[in-house]
C-alpha positions as a Markdown table, in Angstrom:
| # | Residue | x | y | z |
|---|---|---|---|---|
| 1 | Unk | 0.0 | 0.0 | 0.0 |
| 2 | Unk | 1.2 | 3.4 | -0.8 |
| 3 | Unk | 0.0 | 6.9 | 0.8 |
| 4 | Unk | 0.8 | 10.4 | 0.1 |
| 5 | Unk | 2.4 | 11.6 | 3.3 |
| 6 | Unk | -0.9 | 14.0 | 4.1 |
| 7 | Unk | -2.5 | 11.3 | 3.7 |
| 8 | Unk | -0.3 | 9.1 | 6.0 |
| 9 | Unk | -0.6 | 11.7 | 8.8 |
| 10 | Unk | -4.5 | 11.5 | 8.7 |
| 11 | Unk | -4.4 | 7.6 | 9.0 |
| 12 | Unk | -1.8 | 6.7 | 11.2 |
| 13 | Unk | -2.8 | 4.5 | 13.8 |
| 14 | Unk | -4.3 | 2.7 | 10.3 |
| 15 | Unk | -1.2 | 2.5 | 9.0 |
| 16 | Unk | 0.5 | 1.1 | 11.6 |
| 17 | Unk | -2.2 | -1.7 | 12.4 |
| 18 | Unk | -1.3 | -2.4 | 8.8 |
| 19 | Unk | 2.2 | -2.6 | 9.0 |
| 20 | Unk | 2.0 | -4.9 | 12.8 |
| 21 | Unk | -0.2 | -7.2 | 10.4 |
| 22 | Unk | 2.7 | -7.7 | 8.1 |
| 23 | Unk | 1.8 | -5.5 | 4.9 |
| 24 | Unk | 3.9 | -3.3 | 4.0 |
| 25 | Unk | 3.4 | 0.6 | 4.3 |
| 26 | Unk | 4.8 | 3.1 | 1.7 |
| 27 | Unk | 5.0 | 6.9 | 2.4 |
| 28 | Unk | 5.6 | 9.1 | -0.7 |
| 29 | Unk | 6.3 | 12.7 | -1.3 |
| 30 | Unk | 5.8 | 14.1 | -4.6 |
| 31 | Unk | 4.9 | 10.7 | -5.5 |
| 32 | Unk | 8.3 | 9.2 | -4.6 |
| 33 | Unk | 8.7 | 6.8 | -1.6 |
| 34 | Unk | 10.2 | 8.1 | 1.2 |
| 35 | Unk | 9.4 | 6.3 | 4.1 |
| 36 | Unk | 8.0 | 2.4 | 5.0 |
| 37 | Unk | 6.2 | 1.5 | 7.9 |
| 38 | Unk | 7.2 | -2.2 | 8.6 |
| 39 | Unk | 6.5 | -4.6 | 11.6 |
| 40 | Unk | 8.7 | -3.9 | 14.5 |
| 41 | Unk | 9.9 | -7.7 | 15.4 |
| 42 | Unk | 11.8 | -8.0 | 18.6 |
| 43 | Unk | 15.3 | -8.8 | 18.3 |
| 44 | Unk | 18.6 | -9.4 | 19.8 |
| 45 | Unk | 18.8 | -10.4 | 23.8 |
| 46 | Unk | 20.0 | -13.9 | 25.2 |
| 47 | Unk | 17.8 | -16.2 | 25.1 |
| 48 | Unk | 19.0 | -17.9 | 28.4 |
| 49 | Unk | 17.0 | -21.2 | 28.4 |
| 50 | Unk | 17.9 | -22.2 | 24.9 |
| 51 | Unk | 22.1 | -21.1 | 26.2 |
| 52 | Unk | 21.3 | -23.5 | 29.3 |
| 53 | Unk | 19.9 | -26.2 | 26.7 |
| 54 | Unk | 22.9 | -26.2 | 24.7 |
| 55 | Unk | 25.4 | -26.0 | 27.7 |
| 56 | Unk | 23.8 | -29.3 | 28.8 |
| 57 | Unk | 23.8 | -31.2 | 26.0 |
| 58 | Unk | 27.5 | -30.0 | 25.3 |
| 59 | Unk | 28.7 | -31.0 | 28.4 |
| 60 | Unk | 29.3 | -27.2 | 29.8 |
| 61 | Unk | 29.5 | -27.3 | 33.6 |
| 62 | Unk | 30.3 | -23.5 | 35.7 |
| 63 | Unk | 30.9 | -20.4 | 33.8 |
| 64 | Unk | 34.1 | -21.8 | 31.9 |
| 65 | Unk | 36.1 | -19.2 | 33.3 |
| 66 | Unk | 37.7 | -20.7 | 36.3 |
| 67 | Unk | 38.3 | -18.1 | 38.4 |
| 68 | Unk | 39.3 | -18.5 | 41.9 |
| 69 | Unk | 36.1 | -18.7 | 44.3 |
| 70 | Unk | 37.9 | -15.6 | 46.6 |
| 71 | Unk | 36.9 | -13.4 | 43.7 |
| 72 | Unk | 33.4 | -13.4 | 44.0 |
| 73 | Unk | 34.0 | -12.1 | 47.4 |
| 74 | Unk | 32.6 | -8.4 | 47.8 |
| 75 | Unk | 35.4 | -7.8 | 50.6 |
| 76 | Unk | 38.0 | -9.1 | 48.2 |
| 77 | Unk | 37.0 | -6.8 | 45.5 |
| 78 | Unk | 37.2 | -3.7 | 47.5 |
| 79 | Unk | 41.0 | -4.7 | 48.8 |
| 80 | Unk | 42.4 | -5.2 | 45.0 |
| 81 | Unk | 40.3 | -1.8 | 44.1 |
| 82 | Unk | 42.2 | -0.1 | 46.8 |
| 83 | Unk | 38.8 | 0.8 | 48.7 |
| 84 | Unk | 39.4 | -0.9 | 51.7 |
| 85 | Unk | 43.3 | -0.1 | 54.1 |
| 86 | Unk | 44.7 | -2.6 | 55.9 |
């Protein structure tokens, strides 16, 4: 579908219930296309259940990291930072 971008303004909230539909939205001035009004679709993130899925059936135990268990100390952290005197 293709509207004028007048057009566009007066219909918006049409528009865009057309484009979260799937179909796709053109926006002209002077009769050229300027603009499209597409479905948003969410993307990006971890997906933390499928990374948990795939750790297990690879065999992936702890973080894979192996840092020493003192470092998750909070009191630890602030000594190597400096925030803490002995």
């Amino acid at each position: 579908m293709e509207f004028p971008i007048r057009e566009a303004k007066a219909r918006l909230s049409e528009l865009v219930t057309a484009a979260r539909k799937g179909e796709r939205v053109i926006i002209t001035r002077h009769g050229q296309p300027t603009a499209e009004l597409v479905r948003c679709d969410r993307r990006g993130g971890i997906d933390f259940e499928k990374l948990e899925a795939a750790r297990r059936r690879l065999g992936i135990e702890g973080d894979g990291e192996g840092w020493p268990e003192e470092f998750n100390d909070p009191a630890f952290s602030r000594k190597v930072l400096g925030l803490d005197e002995e």
